[in-house]
N, C-alpha and C positions, 0 to 999 in steps of 0.2 A: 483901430482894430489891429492893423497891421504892430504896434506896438505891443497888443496883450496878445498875441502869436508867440513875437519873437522871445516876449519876457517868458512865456509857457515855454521855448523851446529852448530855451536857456537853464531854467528852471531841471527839465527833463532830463537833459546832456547831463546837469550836475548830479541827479539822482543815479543816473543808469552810470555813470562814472563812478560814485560812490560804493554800488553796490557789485558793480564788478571786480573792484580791489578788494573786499572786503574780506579777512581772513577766519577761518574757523578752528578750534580747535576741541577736542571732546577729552573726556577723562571721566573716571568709574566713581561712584560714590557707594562707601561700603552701608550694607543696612543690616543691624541687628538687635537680636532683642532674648532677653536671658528670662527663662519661666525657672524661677526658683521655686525648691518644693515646700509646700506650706499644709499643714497640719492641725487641725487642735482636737483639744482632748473634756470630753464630758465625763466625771463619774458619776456613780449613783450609789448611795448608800448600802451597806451590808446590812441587813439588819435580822437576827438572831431571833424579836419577838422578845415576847412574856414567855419567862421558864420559871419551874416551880424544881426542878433538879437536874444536874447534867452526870447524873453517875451512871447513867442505862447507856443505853444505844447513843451512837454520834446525833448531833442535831447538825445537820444539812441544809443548807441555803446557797443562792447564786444571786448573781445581780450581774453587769455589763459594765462596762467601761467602755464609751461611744470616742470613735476616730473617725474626724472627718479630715481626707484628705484631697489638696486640688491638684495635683499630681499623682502620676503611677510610678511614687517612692516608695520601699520597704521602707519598716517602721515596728520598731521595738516597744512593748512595756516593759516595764522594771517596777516593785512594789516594793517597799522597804519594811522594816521591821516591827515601823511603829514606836508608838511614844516611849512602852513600858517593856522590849524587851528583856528578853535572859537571852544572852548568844544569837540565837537566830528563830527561837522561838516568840511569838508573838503573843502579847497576854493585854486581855481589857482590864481595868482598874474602876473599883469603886471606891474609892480614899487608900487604906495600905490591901484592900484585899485586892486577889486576883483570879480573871477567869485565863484559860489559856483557848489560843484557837489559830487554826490555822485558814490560807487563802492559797489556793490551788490554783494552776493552769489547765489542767488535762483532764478534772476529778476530784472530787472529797477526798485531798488526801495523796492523790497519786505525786505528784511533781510540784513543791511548793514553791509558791512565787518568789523570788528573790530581787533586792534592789540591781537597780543599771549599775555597770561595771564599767573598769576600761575594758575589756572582753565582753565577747557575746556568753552569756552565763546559759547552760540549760535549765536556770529557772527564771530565764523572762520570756515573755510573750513573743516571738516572731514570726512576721507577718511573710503572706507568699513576695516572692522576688517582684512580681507583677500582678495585675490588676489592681492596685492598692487606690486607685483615686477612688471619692465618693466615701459614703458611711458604713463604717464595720461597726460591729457591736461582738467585743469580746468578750465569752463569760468567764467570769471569775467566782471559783468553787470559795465557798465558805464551810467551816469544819467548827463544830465545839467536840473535840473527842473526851469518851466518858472519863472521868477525873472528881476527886471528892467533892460534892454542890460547896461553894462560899459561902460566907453570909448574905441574905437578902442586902440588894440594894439596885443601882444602875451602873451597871457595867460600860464602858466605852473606851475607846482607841481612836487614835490619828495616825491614818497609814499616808505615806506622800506617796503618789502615781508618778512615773516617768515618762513620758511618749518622746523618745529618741527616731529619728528621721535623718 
């Protein structure tokens, strides 16, 4: 008995020795984390309908271009010219014939859309400085302005969408 004593108090002295020398030292560890802003972009088709002439009144139509973003980033559209323009006019093709027609920001007509630039152009779409996380639905004015009717056929165009962020 008297041996598993002395071995226990032997045992103890080395602990409580050990943990009395024992040195500390502390240091910061840095923590971070980067929320990049991210964005995509849905269209949805223009579409004009069945026309039997376009020489009267404009024919008027709208649709949306959907931005979902996961950040409160500004964020630009920019709409280009399309497959077939002339300068900066935009026109649908049904083989060499052509309809002409325009896509607005503001109105049928008032402020027409223009591709993304190195500059912020006042013919693209921008977004307020803030609140921009979550889904916006931009509308976008469509214009056939009156012009002599073509020949019957299927008119169409490929415009490329921009969503700058």
């Amino acid at each position: 008995m008297f041996k598993k004593v002395a071995c226990l108090a032997v045992v103890g002295a080395a602990v409580a020795s050990h943990s009395a020398s024992a040195a500390q030292q502390t240091g910061t560890m840095a923590v971070t984390a980067t929320i990049n802003a991210s964005c995509t972009l849905a269209t949805n088709p223009l579409a004009f309908g069945s026309l039997t002439n376009v020489n009267g009144s404009p024919i008027q139509v709208q649709t949306t271009v959907d931005v979902d973003c996961t950040t409160d980033s500004p964020f630009n559209i920019g709409i280009d010219y399309g497959s077939n323009p002339s300068g900066s006019t935009r026109r649908m093709a049904s083989g060499a014939n052509l309809l002409t027609y325009t896509v607005s920001i503001d109105g049928y007509g008032v402020t027409p859309f223009g591709p993304i630039s190195s500059y912020l152009s006042p013919n693209n779409y921008s977004s307020p400085a803030t609140g921009n996380n979550g889904l916006h639905s931009v509308t976008i004015w469509g214009e056939i302005p009156s012009q002599s009717t073509p020949p019957s056929g299927s008119y169409s165009d490929t415009l490329t969408v921009t969503l700058q962020y």
